[in-house]
N, C-alpha and C positions, 0 to 999 in steps of 0.2 A: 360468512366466514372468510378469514382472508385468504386468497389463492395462493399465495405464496407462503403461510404460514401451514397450510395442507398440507401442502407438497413433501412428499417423504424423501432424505436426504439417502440416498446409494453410497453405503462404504464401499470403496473401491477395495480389489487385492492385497493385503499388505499395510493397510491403516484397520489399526485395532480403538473402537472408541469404549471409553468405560465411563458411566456414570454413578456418583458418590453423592445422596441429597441432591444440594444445588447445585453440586462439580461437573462440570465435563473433560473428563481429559483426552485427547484427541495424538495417538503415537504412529510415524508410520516413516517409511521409510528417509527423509530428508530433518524429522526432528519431531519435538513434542511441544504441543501448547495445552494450556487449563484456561476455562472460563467458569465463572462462577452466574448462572443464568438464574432470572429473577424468582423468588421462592413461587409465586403466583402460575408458571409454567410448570407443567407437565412433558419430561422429556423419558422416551422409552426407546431400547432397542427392538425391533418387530422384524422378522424374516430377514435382516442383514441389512434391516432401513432404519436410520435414526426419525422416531416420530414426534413431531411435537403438537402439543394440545392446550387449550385454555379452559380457565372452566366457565366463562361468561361472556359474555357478550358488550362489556364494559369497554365506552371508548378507550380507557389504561390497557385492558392487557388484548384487544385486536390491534393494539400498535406494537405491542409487546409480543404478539404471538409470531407476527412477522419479521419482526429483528430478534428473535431468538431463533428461529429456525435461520434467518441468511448469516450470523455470525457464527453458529455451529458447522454450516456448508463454508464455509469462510475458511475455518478450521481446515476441514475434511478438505478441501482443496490443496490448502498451504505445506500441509506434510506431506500428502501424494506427490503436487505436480512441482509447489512453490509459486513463486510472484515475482515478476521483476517490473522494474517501472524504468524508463530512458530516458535522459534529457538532453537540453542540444547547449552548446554554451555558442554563442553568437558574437565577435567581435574582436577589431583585432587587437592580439597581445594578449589577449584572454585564454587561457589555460587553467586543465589542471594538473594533477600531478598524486598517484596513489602513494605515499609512505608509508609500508605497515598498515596499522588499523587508522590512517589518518587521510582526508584529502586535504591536500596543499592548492588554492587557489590563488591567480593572478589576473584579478580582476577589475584593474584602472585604479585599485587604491595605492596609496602610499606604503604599501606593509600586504605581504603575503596573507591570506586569508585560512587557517587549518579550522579542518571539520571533523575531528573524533566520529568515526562511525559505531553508533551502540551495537553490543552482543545480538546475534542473529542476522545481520546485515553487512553482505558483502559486495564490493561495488569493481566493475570492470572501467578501463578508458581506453578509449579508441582513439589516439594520437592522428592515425592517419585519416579517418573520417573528415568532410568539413562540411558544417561546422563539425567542432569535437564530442564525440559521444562518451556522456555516462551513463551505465548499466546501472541501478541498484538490484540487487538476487537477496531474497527473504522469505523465510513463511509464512510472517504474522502481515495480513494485509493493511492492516491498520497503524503498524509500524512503520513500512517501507512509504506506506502513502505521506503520513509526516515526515520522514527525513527526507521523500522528496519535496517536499512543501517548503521545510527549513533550509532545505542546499539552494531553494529557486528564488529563498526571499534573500541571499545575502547579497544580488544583482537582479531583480526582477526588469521583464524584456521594458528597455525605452519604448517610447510610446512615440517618436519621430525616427530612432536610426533602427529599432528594434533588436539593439544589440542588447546582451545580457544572460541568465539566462531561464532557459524554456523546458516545460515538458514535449517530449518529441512528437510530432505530428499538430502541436500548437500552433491556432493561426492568429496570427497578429493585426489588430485594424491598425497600421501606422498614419497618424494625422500629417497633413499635409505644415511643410514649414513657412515660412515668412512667406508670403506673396510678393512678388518680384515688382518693379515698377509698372 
């Protein structure tokens, strides 16, 4: 059985989960999210633990019985605690700038770069940092990890000056340039 698909999920305080058929809806202090988990799963509440179960032993649902239990704790995390993800922008002239629900980037193009942040996703900038830091704060984990995916492909880090930019704590192999005479 998978170890991680056993494992019974602890509602924390204050996160209330309800399950509807194949619905999970997950409410709790910071927001709500719904997942709709595969009919083939078995998900129950037991002593104040979300359990989940399969009914076979089929390679389908022991891949299945373990990503239905981590995207339901995924859940249960993201209303409780939330998720934030940080990135570094690297180079100089390079900036950004929060307007509203918009980041304004200045990133060696020709033309300011704006990035619409979707509903649930809210982002800090640390001007005085350096490099400059951006926060992104969200509950859906799966969310905040693509827009930072999508804010890091509009300048991904050079591969010789390593400017660009990065997720924070990112280490960079920089290749060495021209060889000298």
């Amino acid at each position: 059985m998978s170890r991680i698909g056993r494992k019974p999920i602890e509602i924390p305080q204050g996160v209330e989960v309800n399950i509807q058929g194949t619905l999970v809806k997950v409410k709790g202090p910071k927001g709500q999210l719904q997942w709709n988990f595969p009919p083939t799963m078995k998900v129950a509440i037991e002593d104040g633990k979300v359990v989940v179960t399969r009914p076979d032993d089929s390679k389908r649902n022991r891949a299945l019985h373990g990503l239905t239990r981590s995207l339901i704790a995924n859940m249960v995390k993201g209303v409780s605690e939330g998720y934030k993800k940080e990135l570094e922008i690297v180079g100089v002239g390079y900036r950004v700038d929060l307007k509203g629900n918009k980041l304004v980037f200045s990133l060696g193009y020709s033309h300011p770069v704006e990035f619409p942040l979707p509903d649930g996703i809210t982002a800090e900038v640390d001007h005085k940092a350096r490099p400059i830091k951006l926060t992104l704060h969200g509950i859906d984990k799966q969310l905040i990890g693509q827009v930072a995916a999508n804010i890091r492909s509009l300048r991904a880090p050079d591969a010789y000056k390593g400017k660009g930019i990065r997720y924070a704590g990112e280490q960079l192999r920089l290749k060495p340039g021209k060889a000298g005479k």
